[in-house]
C-alpha positions as CSV (number, residue, x, y, z in Angstrom):
1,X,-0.3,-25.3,-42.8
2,X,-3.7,-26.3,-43.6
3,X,-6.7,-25.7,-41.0
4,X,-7.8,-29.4,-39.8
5,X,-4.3,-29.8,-39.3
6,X,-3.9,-27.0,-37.4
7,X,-6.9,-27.7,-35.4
8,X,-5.5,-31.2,-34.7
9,X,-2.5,-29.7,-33.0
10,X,-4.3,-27.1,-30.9
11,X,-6.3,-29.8,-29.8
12,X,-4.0,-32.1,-28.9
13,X,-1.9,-29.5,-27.1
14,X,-4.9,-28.5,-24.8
15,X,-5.5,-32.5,-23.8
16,X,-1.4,-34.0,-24.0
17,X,-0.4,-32.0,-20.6
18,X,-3.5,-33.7,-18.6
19,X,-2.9,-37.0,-19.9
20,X,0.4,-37.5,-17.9
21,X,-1.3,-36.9,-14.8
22,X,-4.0,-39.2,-15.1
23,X,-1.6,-41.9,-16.2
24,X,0.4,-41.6,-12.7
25,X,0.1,-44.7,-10.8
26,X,-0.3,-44.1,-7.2
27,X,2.5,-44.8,-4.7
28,X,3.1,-48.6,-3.6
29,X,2.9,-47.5,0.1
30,X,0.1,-46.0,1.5
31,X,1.2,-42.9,3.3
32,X,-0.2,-42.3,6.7
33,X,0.5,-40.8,9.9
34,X,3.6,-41.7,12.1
35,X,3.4,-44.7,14.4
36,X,6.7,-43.5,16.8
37,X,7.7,-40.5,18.7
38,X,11.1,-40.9,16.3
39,X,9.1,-41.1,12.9
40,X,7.3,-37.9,13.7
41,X,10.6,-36.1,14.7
42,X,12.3,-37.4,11.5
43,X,9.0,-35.8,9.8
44,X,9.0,-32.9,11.5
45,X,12.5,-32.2,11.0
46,X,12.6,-33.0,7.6
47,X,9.9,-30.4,6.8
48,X,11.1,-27.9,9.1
49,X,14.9,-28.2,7.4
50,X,13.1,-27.8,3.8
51,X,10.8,-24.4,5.4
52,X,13.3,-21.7,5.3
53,X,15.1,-22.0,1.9
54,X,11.6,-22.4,0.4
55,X,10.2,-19.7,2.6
56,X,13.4,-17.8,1.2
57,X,13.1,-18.7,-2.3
58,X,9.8,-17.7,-2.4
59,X,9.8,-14.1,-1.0
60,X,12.9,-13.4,-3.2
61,X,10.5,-14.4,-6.3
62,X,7.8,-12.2,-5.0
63,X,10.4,-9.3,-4.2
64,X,11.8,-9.9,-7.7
65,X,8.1,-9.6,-9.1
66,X,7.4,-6.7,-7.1
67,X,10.0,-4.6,-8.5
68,X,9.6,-5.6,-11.9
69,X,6.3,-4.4,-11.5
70,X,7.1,-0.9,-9.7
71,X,9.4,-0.5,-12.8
72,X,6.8,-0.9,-15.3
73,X,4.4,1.2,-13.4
74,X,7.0,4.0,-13.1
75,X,7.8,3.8,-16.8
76,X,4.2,3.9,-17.6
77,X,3.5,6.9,-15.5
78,X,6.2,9.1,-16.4
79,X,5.6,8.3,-20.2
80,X,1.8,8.7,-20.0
81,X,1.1,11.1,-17.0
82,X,4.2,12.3,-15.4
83,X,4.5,15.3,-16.8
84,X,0.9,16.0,-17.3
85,X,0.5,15.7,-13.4
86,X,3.4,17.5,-12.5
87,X,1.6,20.3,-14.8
88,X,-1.5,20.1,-12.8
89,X,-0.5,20.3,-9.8
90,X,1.8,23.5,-10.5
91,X,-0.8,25.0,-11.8
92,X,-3.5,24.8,-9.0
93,X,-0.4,25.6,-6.6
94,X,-0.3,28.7,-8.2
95,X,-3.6,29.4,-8.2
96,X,-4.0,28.4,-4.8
97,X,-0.8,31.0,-3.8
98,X,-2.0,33.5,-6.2
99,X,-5.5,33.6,-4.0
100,X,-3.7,33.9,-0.7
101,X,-1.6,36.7,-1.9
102,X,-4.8,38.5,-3.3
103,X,-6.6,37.8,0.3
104,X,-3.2,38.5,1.8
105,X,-4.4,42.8,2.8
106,X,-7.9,41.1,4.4
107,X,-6.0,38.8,6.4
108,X,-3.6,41.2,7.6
109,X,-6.6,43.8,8.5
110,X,-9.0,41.3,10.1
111,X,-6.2,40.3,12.0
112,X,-5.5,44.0,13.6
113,X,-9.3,44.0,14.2
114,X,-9.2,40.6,16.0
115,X,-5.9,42.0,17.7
116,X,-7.6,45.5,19.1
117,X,-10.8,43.9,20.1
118,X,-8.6,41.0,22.1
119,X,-6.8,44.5,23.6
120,X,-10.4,45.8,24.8
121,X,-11.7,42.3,26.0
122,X,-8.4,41.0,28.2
123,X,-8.1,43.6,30.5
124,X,-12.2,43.3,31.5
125,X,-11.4,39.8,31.6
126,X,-8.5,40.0,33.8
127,X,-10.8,42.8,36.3
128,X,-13.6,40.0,36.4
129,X,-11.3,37.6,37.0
130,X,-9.9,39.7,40.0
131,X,-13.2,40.7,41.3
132,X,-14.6,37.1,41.4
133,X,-11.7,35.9,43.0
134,X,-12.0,38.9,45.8
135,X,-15.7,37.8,46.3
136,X,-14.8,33.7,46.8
137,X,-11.9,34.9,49.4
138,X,-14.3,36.8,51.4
């Protein structure tokens, strides 16, 4: 295919779909408002009859598009960073156990520390408590 030719085509593909709707003549009848109480209703309930199945039509084609793209997104991820994700994050797990197992002896000792000096403190506590409480009854 030679090149005008195929520019000739291109361009008359990019200006044939807007030349329909230029062409369209407008309606015979000028549309405006209803003049009855009974012309409204028929309005009314012709739009509200035509709501749900479109209302329905159109959340099953977003639902349909939704998946489609969870799908691809899935695929994409477990072929491009699943696995090198699921490495990552073993690996700082482990070094995040391997840290509290190390620390594990200091925990233990501060917490036998903590423990006698809470032994020491609570019975002081409990004879101040005592005392104050003799000193507001009298």
């Amino acid at each position: 295919m030679s090149k005008p030719l195929f520019i000739l085509l291109v361009v008359f593909s990019l200006i044939h779909p807007f030349s329909g709707l230029m062409a369209q003549e407008s309606s015979p009848t000028p549309i405006g408002p209803p003049e009855t109480l009974e012309e409204l209703k028929s309005v009314l309930s012709r739009g509200w009859g035509a709501f749900p199945p479109a209302f329905k039509a159109a959340l099953n084609e977003a639902l349909s598009i939704w998946q489609r793209l969870y799908q691809w997104l899935k695929g994409w991820w477990e072929v491009n960073w699943g696995i090198k994700f699921k490495t990552w994050v073993d690996s700082a797990w482990e070094r995040i156990k391997a840290l509290f197992f190390q620390r594990e002896t200091i925990f233990k000792e501060e917490l036998q520390k903590e423990k006698t000096e809470m032994g020491k403190e609570i019975p002081d506590l409990q004879k101040n408590f005592w005392e104050k409480f003799k000193e507001i009854w009298q």
